[in-house]
LOZA-770319 format. One record per residue (C-alpha): residue in one letter; chain; y, z negated, x. Coordinates in steps of 0.1 Angstrom, whole numbers. Each point is the difference from the previous one (the first is absolute). Layout:
% LOZA-770319
["a" "A" [Y Z X]]
...
END
This chain:
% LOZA-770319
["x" "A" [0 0 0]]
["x" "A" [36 3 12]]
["x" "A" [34 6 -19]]
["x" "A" [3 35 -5]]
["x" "A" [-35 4 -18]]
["x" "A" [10 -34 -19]]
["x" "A" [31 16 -10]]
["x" "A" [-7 35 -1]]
["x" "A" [36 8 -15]]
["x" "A" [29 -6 26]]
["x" "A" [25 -28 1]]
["x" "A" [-19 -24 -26]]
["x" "A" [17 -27 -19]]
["x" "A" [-21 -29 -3]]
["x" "A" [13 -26 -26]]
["x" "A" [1 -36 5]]
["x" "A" [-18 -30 -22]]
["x" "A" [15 -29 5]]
["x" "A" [-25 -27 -12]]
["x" "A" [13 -27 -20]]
["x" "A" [-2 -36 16]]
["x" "A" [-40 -5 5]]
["x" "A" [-22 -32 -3]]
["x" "A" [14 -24 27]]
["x" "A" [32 13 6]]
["x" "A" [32 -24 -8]]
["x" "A" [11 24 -30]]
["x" "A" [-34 8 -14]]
["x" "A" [0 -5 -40]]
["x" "A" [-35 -7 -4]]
["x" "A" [-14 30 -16]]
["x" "A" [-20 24 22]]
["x" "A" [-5 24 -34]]
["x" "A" [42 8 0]]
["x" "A" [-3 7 38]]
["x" "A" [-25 27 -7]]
["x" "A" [14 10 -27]]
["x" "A" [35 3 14]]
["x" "A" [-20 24 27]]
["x" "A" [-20 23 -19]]
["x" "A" [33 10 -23]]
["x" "A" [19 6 36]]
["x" "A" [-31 23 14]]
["x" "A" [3 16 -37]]
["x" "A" [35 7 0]]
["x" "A" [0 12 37]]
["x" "A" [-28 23 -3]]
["x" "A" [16 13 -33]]
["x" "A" [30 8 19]]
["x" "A" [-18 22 28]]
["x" "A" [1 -25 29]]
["x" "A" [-24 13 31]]
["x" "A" [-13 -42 2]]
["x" "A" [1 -32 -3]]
["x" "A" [3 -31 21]]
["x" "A" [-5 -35 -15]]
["x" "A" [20 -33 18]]
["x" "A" [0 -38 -6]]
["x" "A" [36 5 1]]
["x" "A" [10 -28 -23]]
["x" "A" [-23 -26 22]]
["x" "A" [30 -11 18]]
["x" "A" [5 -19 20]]
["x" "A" [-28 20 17]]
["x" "A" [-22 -10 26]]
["x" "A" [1 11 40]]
["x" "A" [-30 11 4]]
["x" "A" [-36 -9 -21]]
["x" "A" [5 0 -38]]
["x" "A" [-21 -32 -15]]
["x" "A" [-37 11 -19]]
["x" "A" [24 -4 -36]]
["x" "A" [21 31 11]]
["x" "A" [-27 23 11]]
["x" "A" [-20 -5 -31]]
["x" "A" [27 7 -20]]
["x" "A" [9 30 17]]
["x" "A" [-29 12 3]]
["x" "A" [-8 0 -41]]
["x" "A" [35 15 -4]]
["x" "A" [-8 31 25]]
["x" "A" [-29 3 -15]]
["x" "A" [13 2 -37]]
["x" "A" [25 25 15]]
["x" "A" [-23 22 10]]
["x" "A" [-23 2 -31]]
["x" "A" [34 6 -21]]
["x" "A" [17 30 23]]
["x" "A" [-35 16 16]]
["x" "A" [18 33 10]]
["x" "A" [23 -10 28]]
["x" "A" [5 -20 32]]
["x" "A" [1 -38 -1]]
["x" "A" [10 -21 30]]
["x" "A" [2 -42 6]]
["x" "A" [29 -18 16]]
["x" "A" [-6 -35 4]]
["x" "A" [31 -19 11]]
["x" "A" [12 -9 21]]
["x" "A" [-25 11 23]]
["x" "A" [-37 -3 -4]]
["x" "A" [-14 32 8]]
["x" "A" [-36 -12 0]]
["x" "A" [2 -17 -37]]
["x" "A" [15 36 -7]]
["x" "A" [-31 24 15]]
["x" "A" [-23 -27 -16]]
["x" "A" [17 5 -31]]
["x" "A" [4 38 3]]
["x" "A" [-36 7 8]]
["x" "A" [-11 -25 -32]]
["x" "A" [23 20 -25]]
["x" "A" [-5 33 12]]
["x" "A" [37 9 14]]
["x" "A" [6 19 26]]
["x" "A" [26 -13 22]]
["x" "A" [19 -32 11]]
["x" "A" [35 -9 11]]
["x" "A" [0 -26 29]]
["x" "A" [40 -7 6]]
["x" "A" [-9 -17 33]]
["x" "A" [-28 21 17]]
["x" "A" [12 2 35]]
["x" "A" [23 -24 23]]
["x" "A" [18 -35 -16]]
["x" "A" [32 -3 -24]]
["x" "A" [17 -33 -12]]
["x" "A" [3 0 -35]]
["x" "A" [8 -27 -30]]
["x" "A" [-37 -9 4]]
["x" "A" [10 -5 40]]
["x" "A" [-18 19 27]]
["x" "A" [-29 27 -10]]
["x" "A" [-19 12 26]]
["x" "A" [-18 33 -10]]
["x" "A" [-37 3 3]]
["x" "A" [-7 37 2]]
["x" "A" [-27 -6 25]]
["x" "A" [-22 -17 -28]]
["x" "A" [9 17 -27]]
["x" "A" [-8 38 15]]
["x" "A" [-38 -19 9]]
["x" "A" [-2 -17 -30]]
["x" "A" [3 38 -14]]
["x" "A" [-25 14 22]]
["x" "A" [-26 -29 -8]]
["x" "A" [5 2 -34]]
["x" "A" [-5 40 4]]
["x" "A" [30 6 -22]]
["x" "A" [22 32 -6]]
["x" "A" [27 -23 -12]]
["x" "A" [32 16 18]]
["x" "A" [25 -24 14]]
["x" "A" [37 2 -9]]
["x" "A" [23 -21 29]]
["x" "A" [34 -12 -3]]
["x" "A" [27 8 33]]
["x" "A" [32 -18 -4]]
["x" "A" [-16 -16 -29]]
["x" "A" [23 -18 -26]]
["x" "A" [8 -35 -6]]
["x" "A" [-7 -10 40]]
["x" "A" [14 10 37]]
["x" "A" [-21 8 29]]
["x" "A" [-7 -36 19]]
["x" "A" [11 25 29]]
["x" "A" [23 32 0]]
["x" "A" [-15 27 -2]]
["x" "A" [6 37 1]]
["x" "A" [-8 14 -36]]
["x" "A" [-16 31 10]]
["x" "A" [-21 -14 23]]
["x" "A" [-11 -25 -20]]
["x" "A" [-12 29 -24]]
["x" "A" [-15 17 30]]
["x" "A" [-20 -31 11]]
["x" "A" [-12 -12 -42]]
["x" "A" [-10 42 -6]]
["x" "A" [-15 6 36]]
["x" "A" [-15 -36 11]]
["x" "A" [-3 -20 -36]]
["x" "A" [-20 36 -11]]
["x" "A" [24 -3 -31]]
["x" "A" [-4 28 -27]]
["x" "A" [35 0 -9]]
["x" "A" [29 -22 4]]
["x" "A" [27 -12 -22]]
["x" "A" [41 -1 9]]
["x" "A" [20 -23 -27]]
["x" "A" [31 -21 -3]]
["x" "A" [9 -29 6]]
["x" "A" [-12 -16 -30]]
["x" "A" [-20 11 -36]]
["x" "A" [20 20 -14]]
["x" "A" [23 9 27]]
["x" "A" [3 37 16]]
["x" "A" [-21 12 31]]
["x" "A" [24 15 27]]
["x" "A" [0 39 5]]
["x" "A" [5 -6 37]]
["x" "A" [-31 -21 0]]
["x" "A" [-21 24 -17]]
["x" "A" [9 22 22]]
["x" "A" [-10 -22 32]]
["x" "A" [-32 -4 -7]]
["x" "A" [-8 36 -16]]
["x" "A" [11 9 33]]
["x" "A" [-31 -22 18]]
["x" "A" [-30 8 -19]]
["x" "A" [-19 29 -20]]
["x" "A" [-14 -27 -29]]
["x" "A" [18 3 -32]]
["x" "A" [33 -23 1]]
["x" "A" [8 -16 -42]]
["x" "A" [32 -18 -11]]
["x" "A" [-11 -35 -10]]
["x" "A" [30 -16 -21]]
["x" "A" [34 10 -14]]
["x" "A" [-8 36 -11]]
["x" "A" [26 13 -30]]
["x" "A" [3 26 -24]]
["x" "A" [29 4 18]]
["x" "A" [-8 1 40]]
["x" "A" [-37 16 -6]]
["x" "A" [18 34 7]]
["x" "A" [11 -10 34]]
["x" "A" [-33 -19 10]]
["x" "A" [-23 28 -15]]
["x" "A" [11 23 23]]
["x" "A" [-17 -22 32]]
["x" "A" [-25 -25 -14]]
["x" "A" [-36 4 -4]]
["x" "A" [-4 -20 -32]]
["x" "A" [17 -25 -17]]
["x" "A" [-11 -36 -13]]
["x" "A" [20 -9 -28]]
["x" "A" [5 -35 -26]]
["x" "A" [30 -12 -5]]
["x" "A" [18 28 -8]]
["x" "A" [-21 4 -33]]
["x" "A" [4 -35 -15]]
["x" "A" [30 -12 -22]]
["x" "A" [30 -9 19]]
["x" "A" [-15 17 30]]
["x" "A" [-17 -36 13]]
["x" "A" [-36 -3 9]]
["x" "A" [-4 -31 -22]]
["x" "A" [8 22 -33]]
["x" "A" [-26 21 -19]]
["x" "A" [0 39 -1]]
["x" "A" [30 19 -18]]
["x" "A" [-15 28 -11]]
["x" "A" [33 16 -4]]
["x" "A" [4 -5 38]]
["x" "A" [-31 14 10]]
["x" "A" [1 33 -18]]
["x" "A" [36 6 15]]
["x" "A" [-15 -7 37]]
["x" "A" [-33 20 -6]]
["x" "A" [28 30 -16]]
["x" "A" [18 -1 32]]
["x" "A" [-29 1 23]]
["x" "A" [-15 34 -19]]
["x" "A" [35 13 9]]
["x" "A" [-3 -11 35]]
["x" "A" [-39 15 -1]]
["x" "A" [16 38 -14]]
END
């Protein structure tokens, strides 16, 4: 498997679930049938719309753990990627499990039948609002290999929320995660959810590797004519949801106008 015969038409948009607060996180309301729910109407709507995949987060866990996600988290995750996948059959589905457990995330993958992962951390060390997380790319990529999975691994550079613990050069950053973390494509974002990727840095670390380069927060209606042009693929959430906030369910109203402007970008 890699990412061009998993997303045989170019520049896919893969549309975010954000998971409502699950069993054992702070803001969890105590009724694991809404969070499924909650999901399967997402996948719905996003696969109604035309979306190229999925990708399903504990984003409302917060605040999230460094590293290892507790046995609560995982089994909940699991369920909901697997009730995911036997709603929306047809298309890609990938596992992010924040704020950076990439082998809870494979585990899970393999278990539901998705096909790839987002590890924000897969390489080097960042400090974050969870403190300093090291990545582990070294066990995840043998974890893979043990497990004889296909599952495809999508890594973070520059990622969000977090700093390097040392400066480092962007592009060769990408270089090293692509080349030496055997990455099968890598993500540039903002700053924070929600917030715009740079051009420049797109740009950067197009320039140091062949693997396909996505947009991983702050894509627009608006400024997906100007990132189109460059990026590989696009990984979208907030952008959908009332108010434009993660936290907020899906406007439909929203979505249609985004999925509108990206056929015009396609023609």
């Amino acid at each position: 498997m890699n990412f061009q015969r998993l997303f045989p038409r170019p520049k896919p948009l893969i549309g975010v679930i954000h998971l409502l607060p699950l069993p054992g996180a702070p803001l969890y309301g105590g009724k694991m049938e809404e969070i499924l729910a909650a999901a399967r109407a997402e996948a719905l709507q996003y696969e109604k719309h035309g979306v190229d995949g999925l990708i399903l987060e504990n984003f409302r866990d917060r605040p999230f753990f460094p590293g290892a996600v507790p046995p609560e988290t995982i089994a909940a995750l699991a369920v909901a990627a697997r009730e995911v996948r036997q709603a929306v059959t047809r298309i890609p589905l990938g596992v992010n499990v924040l704020r950076n457990d990439a082998h809870a995330a494979l585990a899970i993958a393999i278990a539901s039948e998705a096909q790839f992962i987002r590890v924000n951390v897969h390489l080097g060390a960042v400090v974050a609002d969870q403190g300093i997380i090291q990545g582990l790319g070294h066990e995840t990529t043998r974890l893979r290999r043990a497990l004889e999975s296909e599952v495809l691994i999508f890594a973070d550079v520059g990622v969000k929320h977090a700093v390097a613990l040392a400066e480092r050069n962007l592009a060769l950053e990408a270089q090293d995660v692509a080349e030496r973390g055997l990455a099968d494509a890598l993500i540039v974002s903002g700053q924070l959810t929600g917030k715009a990727a740079s051009v420049d840095d797109l740009r950067k670390v197009k320039a140091k590797t062949s693997i396909p380069v996505l947009i991983g927060s702050g894509i627009t209606a608006d400024n997906l004519p100007q990132f189109h042009a460059e990026a590989d693929g696009f990984i979208v959430g907030s952008t959908f949801k009332k108010a434009g906030r993660a936290d907020n369910e899906i406007e439909e109203s929203r979505l249609q106008a985004f999925m509108a402007k990206l056929a015009s970008c396609r023609a």
